[in-house]
C-alpha positions as CSV (number, residue, x, y, z in Angstrom):
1,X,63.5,6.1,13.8
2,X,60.2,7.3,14.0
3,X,56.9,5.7,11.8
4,X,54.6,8.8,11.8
5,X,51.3,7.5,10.6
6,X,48.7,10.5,9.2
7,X,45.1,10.6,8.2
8,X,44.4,12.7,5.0
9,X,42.0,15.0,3.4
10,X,42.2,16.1,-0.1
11,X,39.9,17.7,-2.9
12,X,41.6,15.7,-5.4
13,X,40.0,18.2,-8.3
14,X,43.6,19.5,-9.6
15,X,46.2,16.4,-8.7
16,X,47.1,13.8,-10.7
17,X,46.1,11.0,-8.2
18,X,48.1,9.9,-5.0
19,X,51.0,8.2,-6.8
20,X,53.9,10.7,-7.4
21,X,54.8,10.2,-11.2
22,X,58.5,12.3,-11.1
23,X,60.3,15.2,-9.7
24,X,58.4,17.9,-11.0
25,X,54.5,16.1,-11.1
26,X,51.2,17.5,-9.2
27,X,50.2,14.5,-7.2
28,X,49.5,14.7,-3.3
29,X,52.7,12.1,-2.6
30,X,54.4,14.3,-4.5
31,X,53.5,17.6,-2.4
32,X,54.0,15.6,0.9
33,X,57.0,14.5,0.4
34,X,58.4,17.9,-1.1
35,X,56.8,19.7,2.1
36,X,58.7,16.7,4.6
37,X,62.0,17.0,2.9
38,X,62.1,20.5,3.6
39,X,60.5,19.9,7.2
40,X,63.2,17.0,8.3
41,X,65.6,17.5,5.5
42,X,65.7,13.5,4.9
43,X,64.5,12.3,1.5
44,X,61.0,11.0,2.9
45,X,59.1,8.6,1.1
46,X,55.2,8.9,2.1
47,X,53.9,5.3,1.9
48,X,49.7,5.7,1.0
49,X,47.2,2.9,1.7
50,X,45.4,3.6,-1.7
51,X,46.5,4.6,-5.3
52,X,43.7,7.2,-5.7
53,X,43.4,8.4,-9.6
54,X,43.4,11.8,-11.2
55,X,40.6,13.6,-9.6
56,X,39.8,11.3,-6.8
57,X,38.9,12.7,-3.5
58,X,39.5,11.7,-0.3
59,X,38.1,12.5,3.3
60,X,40.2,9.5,5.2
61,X,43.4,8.6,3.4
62,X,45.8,7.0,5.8
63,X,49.8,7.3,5.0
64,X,52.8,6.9,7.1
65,X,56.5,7.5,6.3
66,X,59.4,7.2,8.3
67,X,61.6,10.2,9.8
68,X,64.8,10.5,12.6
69,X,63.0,14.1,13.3
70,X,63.2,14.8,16.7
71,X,59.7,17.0,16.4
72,X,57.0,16.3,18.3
73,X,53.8,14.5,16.8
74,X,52.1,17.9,17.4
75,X,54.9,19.8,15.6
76,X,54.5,17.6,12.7
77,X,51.5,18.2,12.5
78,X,51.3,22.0,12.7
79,X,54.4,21.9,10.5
80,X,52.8,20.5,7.7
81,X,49.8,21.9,8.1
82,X,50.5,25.6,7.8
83,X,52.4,24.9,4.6
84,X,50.2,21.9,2.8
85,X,47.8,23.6,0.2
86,X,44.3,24.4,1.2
87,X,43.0,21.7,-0.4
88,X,45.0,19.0,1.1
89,X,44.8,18.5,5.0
90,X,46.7,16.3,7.3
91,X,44.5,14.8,10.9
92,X,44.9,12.6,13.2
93,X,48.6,11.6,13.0
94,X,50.5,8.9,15.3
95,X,53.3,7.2,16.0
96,X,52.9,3.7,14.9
97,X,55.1,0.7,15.7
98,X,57.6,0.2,12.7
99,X,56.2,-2.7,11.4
100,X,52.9,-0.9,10.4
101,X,52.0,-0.3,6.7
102,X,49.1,1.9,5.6
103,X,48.5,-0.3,2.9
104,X,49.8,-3.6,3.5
105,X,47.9,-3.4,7.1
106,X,44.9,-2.5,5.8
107,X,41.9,-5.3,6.3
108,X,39.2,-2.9,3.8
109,X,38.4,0.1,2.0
110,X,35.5,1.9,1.8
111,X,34.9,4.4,-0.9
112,X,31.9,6.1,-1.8
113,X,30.7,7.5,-5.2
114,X,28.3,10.4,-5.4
115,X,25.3,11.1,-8.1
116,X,24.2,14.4,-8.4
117,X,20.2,13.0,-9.4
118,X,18.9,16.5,-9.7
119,X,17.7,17.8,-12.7
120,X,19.5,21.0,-12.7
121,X,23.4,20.3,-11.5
122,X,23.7,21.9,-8.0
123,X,27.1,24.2,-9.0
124,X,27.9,24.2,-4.9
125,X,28.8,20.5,-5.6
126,X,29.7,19.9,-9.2
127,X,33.2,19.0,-7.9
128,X,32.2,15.9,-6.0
129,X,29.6,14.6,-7.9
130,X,28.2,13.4,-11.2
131,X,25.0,14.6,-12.8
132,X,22.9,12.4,-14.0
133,X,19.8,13.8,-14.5
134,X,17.4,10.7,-15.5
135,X,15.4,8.5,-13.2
136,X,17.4,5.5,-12.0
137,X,15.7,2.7,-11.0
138,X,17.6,1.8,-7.6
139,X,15.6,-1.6,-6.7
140,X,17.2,-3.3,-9.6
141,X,20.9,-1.3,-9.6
142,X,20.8,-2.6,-5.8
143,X,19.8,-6.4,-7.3
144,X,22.9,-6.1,-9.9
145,X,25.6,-5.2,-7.2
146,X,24.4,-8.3,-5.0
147,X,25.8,-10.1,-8.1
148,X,28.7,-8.4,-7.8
149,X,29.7,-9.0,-3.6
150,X,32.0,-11.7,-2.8
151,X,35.4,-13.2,-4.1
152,X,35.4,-13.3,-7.7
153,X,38.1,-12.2,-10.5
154,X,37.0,-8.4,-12.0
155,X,38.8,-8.7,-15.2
156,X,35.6,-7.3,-16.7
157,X,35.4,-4.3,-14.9
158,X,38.8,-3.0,-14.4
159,X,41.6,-1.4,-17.4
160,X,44.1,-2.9,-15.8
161,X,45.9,-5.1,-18.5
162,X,49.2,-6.7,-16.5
163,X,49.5,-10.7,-16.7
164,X,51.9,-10.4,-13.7
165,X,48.9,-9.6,-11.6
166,X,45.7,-11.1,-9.8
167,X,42.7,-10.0,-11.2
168,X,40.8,-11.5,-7.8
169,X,39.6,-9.5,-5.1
170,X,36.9,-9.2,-2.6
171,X,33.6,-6.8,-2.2
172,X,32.1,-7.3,1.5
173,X,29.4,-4.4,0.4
174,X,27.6,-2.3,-2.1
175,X,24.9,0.1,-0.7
176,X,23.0,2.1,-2.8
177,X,21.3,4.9,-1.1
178,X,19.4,8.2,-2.0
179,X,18.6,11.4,0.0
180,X,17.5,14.5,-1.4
181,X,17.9,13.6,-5.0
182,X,21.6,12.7,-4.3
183,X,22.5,8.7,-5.0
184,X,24.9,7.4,-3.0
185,X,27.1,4.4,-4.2
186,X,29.3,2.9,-1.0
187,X,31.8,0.3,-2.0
188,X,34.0,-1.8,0.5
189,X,36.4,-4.5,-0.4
190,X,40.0,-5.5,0.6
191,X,41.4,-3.6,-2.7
192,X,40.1,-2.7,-5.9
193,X,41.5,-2.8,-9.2
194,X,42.7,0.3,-11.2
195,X,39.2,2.7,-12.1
196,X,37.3,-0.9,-11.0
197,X,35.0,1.4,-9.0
198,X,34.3,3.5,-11.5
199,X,33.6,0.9,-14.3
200,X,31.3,-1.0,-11.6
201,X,29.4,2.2,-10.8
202,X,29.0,2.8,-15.2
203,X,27.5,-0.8,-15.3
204,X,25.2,0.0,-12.1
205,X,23.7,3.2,-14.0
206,X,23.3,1.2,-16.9
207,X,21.0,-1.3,-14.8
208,X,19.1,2.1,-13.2
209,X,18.4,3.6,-16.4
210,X,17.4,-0.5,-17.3
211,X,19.6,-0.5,-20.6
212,X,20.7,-3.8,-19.1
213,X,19.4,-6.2,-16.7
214,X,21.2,-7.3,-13.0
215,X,21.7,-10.9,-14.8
216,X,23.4,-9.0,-17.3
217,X,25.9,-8.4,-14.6
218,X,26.5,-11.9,-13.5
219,X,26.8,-12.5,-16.9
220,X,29.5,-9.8,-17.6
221,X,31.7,-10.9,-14.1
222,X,31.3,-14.3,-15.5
223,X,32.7,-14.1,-19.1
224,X,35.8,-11.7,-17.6
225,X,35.0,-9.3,-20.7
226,X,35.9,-5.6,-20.5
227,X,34.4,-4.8,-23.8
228,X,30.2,-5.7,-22.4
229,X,30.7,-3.6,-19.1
230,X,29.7,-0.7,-18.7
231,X,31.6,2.7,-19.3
232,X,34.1,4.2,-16.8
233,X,32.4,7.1,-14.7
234,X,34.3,9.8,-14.1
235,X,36.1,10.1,-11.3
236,X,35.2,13.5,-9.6
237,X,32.2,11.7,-8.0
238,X,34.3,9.1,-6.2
239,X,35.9,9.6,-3.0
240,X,37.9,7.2,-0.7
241,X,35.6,8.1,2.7
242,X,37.6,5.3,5.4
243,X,40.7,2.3,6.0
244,X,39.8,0.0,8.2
245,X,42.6,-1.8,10.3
């Protein structure tokens, strides 16, 4: 048996996230495994290193799934390809050993969100970003997310609510950036929590527009409290960019 491993692309603008949520959903799982079944006629199951949300992009999405096809990795790759959507596309795919996992192998993530800073929205990229048209002060929204880099639990910035689950993970990086009125937000960690990302990135604009201070958000991480965070960004502007193995 074959363990294909795949690199994805995908304007996640009209999906429902990664995860496929039943026979019939709109999710990219759920088209990739549709398109393989037909391809190998084996009921596939595409195994993704990430559970992207509804309307989350992504440019390098690794998967892998398991197949007795005797089709070349080239043929695979053509295969699906020609029949995908245009707005999902499959690259650089392999043939891994069959112990790898996309996501249990994965040592970090690194996902970038995107502000639209302009003060007219640029309509070529409304898709991928977020417009916020104010001035945000990025000295101090760079201060905050030092608070925020390390091993901590992110209760307060995550809607998560399971008691089965850890609430601990670990942010290596945030770098906040800018370049031609465009703010770029580049989180990498070992896993994030579910919309974590986004309600990190709310709480980081707060601190730009200085509604709230960065030891406001030592202070929020500390007490574990959802409710003093800051809101949950939509997700058009995120986008998972690399895995790193």
């Amino acid at each position: 048996m074959k363990n294909i491993k795949m690199h994805l692309q995908f304007d996640g603008s009209r999906y429902s996230g990664w995860q496929r949520l039943g026979d019939k959903d709109n999710t990219v799982q759920g088209k990739l495994e549709d398109l393989l079944k037909k391809m190998t006629a084996e009921e596939i199951n595409v195994i993704g290193c990430s559970r992207t949300d509804k309307g989350v992009h992504a440019q390098g999405l690794v998967c892998n799934f398991f197949t007795n096809s005797n089709m070349t990795i080239e043929e695979i790759g053509k295969y699906i390809n020609r029949y995908l959507p245009d707005d999902i596309v499959v690259y650089n795919l392999s043939e891994e050993n069959e112990r790898f996992h996309s996501r249990y192998n994965a040592k970090s993530k690194w996902y970038r969100y995107t502000i639209d800073n302009n003060k007219y929205q640029n309509v070529f990229s409304r898709k991928f970003t977020s417009h916020i048209p104010e001035k945000l002060n990025l000295i101090l929204m760079q201060e905050a997310a030092t608070k925020l880099i390390g091993t901590f639990d992110f209760t307060a910035f995550t809607t998560m609510k399971s008691k089965k689950k850890s609430f601990v993970r670990t942010i290596m990086n945030i770098n906040i950036s800018k370049e031609n009125n465009y703010i770029y937000i580049d989180f990498e960690g070992d896993g994030f929590l579910h919309n974590m990302i986004r309600i990190i990135t709310g709480t980081l604009i707060r601190v730009g527009k200085e509604e709230i201070s960065p030891s406001d958000v030592q202070y929020i991480l500390e007490n574990k409290n959802r409710s003093i965070a800051g809101p949950m960004i939509e997700a058009k502007g995120l986008c998972l960019m690399e895995v790193r193995y």
